[in-house]
N, C-alpha and C positions, 0 to 999 in steps of 0.2 A: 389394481391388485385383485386378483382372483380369489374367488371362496377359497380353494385347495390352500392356496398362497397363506391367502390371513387364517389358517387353521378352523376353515369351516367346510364340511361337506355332507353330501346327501346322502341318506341310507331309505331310499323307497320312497314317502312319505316324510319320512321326518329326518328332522336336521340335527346334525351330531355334533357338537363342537369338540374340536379334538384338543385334547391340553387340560382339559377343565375342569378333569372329574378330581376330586380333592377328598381325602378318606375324611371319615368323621370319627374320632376318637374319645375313649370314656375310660376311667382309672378304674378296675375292681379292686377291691383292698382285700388284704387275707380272713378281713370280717365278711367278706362280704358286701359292703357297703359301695355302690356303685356311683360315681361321680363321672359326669360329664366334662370335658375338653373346652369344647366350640358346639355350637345349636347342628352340627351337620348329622349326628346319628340321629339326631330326631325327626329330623328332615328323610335322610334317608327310610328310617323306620316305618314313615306316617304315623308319628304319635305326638301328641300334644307334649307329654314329659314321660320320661325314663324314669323306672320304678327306684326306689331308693336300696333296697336291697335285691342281688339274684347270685345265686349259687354258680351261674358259669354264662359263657356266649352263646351257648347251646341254650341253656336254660330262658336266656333274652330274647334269642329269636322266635323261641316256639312260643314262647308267653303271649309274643304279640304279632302270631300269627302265620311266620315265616315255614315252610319248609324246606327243610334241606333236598338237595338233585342226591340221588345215591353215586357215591367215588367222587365229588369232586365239593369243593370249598362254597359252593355255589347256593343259596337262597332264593325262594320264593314266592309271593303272596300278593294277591292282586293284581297281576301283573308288574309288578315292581319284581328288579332280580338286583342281586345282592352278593358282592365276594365277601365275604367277614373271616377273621382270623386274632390271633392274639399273640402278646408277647408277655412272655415272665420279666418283671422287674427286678432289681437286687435287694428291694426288701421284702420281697413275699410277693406284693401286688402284680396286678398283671394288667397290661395295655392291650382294652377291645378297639377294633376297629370295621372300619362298613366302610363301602366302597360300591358306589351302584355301576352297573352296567351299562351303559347308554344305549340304544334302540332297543333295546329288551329283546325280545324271541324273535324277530327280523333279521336284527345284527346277529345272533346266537347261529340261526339257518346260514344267512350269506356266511360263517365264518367258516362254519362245519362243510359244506357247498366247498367253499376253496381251498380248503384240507383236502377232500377230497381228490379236487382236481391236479393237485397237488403231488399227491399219494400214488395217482395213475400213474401222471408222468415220470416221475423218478422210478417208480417200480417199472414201468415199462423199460426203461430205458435199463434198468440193471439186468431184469430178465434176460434182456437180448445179449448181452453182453453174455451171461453164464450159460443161455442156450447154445451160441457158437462156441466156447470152448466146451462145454461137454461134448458138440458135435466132433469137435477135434481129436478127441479124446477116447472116442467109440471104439479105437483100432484101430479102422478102415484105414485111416493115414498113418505111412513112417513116419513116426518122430524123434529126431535126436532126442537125448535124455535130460539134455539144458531146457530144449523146448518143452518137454512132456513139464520136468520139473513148475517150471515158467508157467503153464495152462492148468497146472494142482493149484498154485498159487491163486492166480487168475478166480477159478471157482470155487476154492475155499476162501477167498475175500468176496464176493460177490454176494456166497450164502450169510455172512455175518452182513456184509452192510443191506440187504433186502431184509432180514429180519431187523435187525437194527431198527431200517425207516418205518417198518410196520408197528414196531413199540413207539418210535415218536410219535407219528400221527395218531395212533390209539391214546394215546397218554396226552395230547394233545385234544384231542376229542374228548375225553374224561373229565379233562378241566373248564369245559365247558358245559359238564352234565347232560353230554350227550353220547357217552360209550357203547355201540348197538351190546346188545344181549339177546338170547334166543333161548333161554331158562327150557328144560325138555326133563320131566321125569326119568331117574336113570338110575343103576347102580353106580358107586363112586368106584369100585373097585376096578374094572376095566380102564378105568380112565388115570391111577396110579399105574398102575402094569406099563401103558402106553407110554407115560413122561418117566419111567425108571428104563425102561427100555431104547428110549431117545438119547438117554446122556448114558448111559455103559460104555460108549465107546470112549467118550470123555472123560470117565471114572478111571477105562482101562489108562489110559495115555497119561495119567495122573498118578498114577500106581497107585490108587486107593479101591477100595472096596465099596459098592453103590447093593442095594439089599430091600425090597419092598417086606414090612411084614407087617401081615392082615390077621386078624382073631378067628378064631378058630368055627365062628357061625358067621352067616351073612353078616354084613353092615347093613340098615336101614337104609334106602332108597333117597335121593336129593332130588331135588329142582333145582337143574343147573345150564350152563352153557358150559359143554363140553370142553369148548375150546378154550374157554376161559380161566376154567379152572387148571387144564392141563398144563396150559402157560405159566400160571402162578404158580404150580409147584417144579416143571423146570426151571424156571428163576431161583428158585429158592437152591434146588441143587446145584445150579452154575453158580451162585452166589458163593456156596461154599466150598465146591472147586477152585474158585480163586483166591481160599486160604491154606487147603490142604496139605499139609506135608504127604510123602510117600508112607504106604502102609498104613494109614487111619483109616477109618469106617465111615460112612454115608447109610444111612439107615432111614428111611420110608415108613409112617407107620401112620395107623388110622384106629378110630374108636369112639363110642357114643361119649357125650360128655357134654351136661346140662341139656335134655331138649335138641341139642346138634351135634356134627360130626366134628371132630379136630382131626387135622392132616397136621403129622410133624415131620420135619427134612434134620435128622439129628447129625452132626458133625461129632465125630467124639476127637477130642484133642485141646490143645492151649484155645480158650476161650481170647477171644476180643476184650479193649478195654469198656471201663464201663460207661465211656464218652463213646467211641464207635458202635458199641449198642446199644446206647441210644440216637444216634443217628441211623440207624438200618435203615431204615426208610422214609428220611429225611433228602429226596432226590435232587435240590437243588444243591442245598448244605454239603453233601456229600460231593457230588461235582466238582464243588469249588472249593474243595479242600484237596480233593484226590486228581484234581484235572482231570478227570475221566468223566464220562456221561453214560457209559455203553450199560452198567450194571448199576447205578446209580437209577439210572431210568426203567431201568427193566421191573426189579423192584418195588419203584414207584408204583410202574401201572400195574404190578402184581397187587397191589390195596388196595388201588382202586377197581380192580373187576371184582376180586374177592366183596367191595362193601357194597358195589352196584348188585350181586348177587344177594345181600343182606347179609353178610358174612364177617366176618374181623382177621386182621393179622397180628400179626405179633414177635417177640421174640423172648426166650428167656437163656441164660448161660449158667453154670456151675464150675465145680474145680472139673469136671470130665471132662465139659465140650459145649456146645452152642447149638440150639433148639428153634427152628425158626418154623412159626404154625401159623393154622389157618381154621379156621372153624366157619361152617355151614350149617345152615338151617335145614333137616330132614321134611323131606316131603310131608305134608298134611296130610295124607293116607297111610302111610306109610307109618307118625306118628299118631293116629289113632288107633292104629292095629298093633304098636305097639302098648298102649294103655290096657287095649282091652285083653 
């Protein structure tokens, strides 16, 4: 029997046993009062014993030492890396759990490495596909009207499933706390115009109204990744294009608020219940509740560039309509020039 065979194999240097990694588990009670499972979050943690009391999972891993990857579930300290997460219980308490990574930042490269290569080939391969029928498509050729029809299809499925695979493998890459980013001092305001400008045609086809509005002086200045952000708040629009009745409002709006900027995407109309908003951005849960992955996922990795940015999302609803935001951090010159 072969290593592969008996679930053993090589990553560089070190040996990985595949099957093995076992979570380690610990009860927080609604005091506060943290109780251990099994010896494995200790072990994971590297610590002799777990403190007797800690306000949250957050609060346990920094205590002892951990930091969190910004956008993704991911810890790390010493070179030890670390998935951790939690569960609400039915009497208040909540179940922490640890979960190590085996190769650490080796396995993390070789994964992100075959995402990539991954990412070329399907994207290459869809490209060409939507290249020839645009080519089709230029005039230059008669086409029956079955076939023109047939070659709209063709390129309007091609443009959803290439951006599609670009949200998996990003959102994929995020969960391994490794989402590029290219943060560039900028105004925000440009960068709303663009993603309100992207979906109008999608507002029109929807019979709804889509609407940026900005305050009446500059916004203060971000460090951001253009791209990123841009994304996150089309998400947020197509989100809620696929609740809209005809004739409702989409509304875009921006403004300083605490130290950062909030971007809100407002829906006015019959709000969600109060179980699907809490799930907004729940992208597994959501999946497998809705069978669908397309906006489920998009979503997702809209929180995670938003927090790999230093950022937060959110949502909130009323009897109006439904509010889906994002808050940034304003450049450090830009808020000092504010103070002074």
């Amino acid at each position: 029997m072969d290593q592969e065979t008996a679930g053993v194999r090589e990553e560089g240097e070190q040996t990985v046993v595949v099957g093995e990694d076992v979570p380690g588990f610990a009860i927080l009670s609604r005091r506060g009062h943290l109780r251990e499972v099994d010896g494995r979050m200790r072990t994971h943690l590297g610590v002799v014993q777990l403190p007797e009391a800690v306000g949250s999972l957050e609060e346990l891993l920094r205590g002892v030492g951990f930091r969190q990857r910004p956008g993704a579930d991911l810890w790390e300290h010493e070179g030890r890396l670390l998935r951790a997460g939690e569960r609400a219980l039915e009497d208040g308490a909540r179940l922490l759990w640890t979960l190590p990574i085996e190769g650490d930042e080796e396995l993390v490269r070789r994964r992100v490495r075959y995402l990539g290569l991954a990412s070329h080939d399907l994207r290459g391969s869809l490209a060409n596909v939507r290249s020839y029928a645009a080519l089709l498509l230029n005039g230059r050729i008669p086409l029956e009207p079955k076939a023109k029809r047939g070659l709209e299809t063709i390129l309007r499925n091609t443009d959803r499933a290439l951006s599609f695979a670009q949200d998996f493998f990003d959102a994929s890459r995020a969960d391994l706390g490794m989402l590029a980013c290219e943060p560039e001092k900028q105004p925000l305001e440009p960068l709303l115009a663009q993603a309100v400008e992207h979906q109008l045609e999608a507002a029109g086809a929807a019979s709804v109204g889509l609407s940026l509005e900005l305050p009446g002086t500059p916004l203060p200045e971000v460090e951001v990744d253009a791209g990123r952000v841009q994304h996150a708040v089309e998400a947020f629009i197509r989100h809620h294009l696929l609740h809209v009745q005809p004739g409702e409002q989409l509304r875009v709006r921006a403004r300083p608020e605490d130290g950062g900027l909030r971007v809100e995407v407002r829906r006015d109309g019959v709000p969600p219940s109060e179980e699907e908003t809490a799930l907004t951005f729940a992208r597994e849960e959501r999946a497998f509740r809705e069978k669908k992955l397309e906006d489920p996922l998009r979503l997702g990795l809209a929180r995670q560039e938003i927090e790999a940015l230093g950022g937060s999302v959110g949502v909130t609803t009323d009897e109006g309509g439904t509010t889906l935001f994002l808050t940034l951090p304003i450049a450090l010159s830009s808020s000092a020039s504010a103070q002074a």
